[in-house]
C-alpha positions, 0 to 999 in steps of 0.5 A, spaced: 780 061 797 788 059 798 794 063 797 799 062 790 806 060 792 808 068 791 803 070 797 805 065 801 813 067 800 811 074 802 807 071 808 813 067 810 818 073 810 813 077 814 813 073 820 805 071 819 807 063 820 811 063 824 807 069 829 800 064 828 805 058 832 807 062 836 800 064 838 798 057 841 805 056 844 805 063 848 797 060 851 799 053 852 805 056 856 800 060 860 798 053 863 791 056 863 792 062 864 787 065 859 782 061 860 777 066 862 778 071 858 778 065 852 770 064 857 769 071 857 769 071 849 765 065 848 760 067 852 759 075 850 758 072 842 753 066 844 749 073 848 749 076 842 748 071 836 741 069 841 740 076 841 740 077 833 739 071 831 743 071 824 742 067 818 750 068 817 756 069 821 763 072 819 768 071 823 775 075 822 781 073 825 778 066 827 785 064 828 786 057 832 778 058 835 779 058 842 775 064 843 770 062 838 764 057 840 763 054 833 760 048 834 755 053 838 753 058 834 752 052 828 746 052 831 743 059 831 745 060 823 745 057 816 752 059 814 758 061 818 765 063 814 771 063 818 777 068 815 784 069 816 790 070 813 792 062 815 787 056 816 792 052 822 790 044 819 787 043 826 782 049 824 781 045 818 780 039 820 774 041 826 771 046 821 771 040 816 767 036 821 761 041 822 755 044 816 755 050 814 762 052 816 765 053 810 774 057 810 777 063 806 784 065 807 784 072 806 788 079 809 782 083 813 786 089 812 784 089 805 789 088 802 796 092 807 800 085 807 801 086 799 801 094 800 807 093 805 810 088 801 810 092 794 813 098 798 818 095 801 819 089 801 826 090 795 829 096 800 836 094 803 840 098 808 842 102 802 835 104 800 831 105 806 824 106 807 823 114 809 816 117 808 809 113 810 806 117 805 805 112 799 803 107 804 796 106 803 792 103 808 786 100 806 779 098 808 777 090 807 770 089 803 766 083 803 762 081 795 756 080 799 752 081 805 757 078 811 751 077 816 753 079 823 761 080 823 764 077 829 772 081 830 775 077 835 782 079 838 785 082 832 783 089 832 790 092 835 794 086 831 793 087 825 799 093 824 803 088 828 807 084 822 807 090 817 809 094 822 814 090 824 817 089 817 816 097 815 821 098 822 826 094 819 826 097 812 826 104 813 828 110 817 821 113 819 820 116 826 816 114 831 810 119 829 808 116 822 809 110 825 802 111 830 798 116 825 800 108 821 797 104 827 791 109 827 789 108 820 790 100 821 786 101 827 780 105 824 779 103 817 777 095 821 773 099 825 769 103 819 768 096 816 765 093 822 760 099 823 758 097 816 755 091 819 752 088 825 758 087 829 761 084 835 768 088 836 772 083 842 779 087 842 784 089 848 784 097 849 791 097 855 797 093 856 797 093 863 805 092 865 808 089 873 816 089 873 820 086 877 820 091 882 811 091 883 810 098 879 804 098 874 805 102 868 799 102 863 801 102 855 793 103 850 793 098 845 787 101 843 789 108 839 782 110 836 775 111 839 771 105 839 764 106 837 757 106 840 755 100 842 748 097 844 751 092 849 757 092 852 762 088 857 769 089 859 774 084 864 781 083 865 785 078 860 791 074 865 796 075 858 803 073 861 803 072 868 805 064 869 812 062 867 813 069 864 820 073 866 820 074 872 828 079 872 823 083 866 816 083 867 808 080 866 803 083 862 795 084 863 790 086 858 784 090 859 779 088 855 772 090 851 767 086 848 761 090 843 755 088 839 755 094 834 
């Protein structure tokens, strides 16, 4: 499934392009730096794809595949569809190349890019977005059984650009604002309890400015839930080439088969 040209002008205008180069920039500048959260990843979902052995995999927020070992777990299930806003060609290409993968460009919010779009989209600087609650946060939903959902870094990202968009088209305050995050955040993760489930996501940003002081910023606004396995490390996000006038950034990170 690929988007109409209307879809694609309100990806456009929303930033969605340009945020997916701007994800494979940021790690090559990094010059490696998160090559082992990237390994850490690969290796909790080969852990839990031996453990369950599924017939299908999904893959939400399958992104540029740098923390997905697709050409692995081919060999443990009979089809794996790959699903994000955007395919890059280079995905395209690879998955093109292997059996069983097969690609579907969908929102894995169910729907909150067009939701966003229709409330706000048209507002100007005269007519401002005030209240949040005509917003409607939805749930995704698959016509089919998915097999075993793999979520992959994208838990804390997916309010990201409608949030953004949201912020330049209204005057609303900072409360409504997180209570928004908060529903963005619980409604992946009410899907994802519906199925047997691999939940990767960050939880804290922890912050070194200039001066050596850490502060500590959650990401991760709701609760987790329960777990059968678990595992936790530390994501390197910024630390090479960053600013060193401002600040570098790690990620605390938690990896869980649901």
């Amino acid at each position: 499934m690929t988007h109409n040209a209307a879809y694609r002008r309100i990806l456009q205008k929303m930033g969605y392009y340009n945020y997916q180069q701007g994800l494979i920039f940021r790690h090559l500048k990094q010059e490696g730096g998160w090559n082992s959260h990237l390994q850490n990843c690969r290796n909790f979902i080969l852990k839990a794809v031996s453990l369950e052995k599924p017939r299908k995999i999904t893959v939400l927020g399958s992104g540029w595949l740098l923390d997905l070992p697709l050409k692995e777990i081919t060999e443990y299930a009979e089809e794996i569809r790959l699903i994000d806003i955007v395919h890059p060609p280079e995905v395209r290409e690879q998955a093109g190349a292997l059996e069983h993968v097969s690609l579907a460009e969908e929102d894995i919010t169910g729907g909150l890019i067009q939701e966003v779009w229709t409330k706000a989209g048209r507002r100007s600087v005269f007519n401002r977005l005030r209240s949040l609650d005509n917003v409607r946060v939805p749930e995704y939903h698959t016509m089919d059984d998915p097999g075993l959902v793999l979520s992959l870094n994208i838990l804390t990202q997916l309010e990201t650009l409608p949030l953004m968009f949201i912020k330049k088209k209204s005057v609303i305050d900072e409360e409504s604002f997180f209570r928004f995050r908060q529903e963005v955040q619980k409604r992946h993760i009410d899907f994802l309890k519906k199925h047997r489930s691999v939940l990767i996501t960050d939880t804290v940003e922890i912050i070194k400015d200039r001066s050596g002081n850490l502060t500590e910023e959650p990401s991760l606004i709701v609760d987790l839930p329960e777990a059968g396995y678990r595992e936790e490390w530390i994501w390197h996000f910024e630390n090479t080439r960053s600013d060193y006038y401002t600040r570098r950034s790690d990620f605390r990170v938690v990896a869980l088969l649901i």
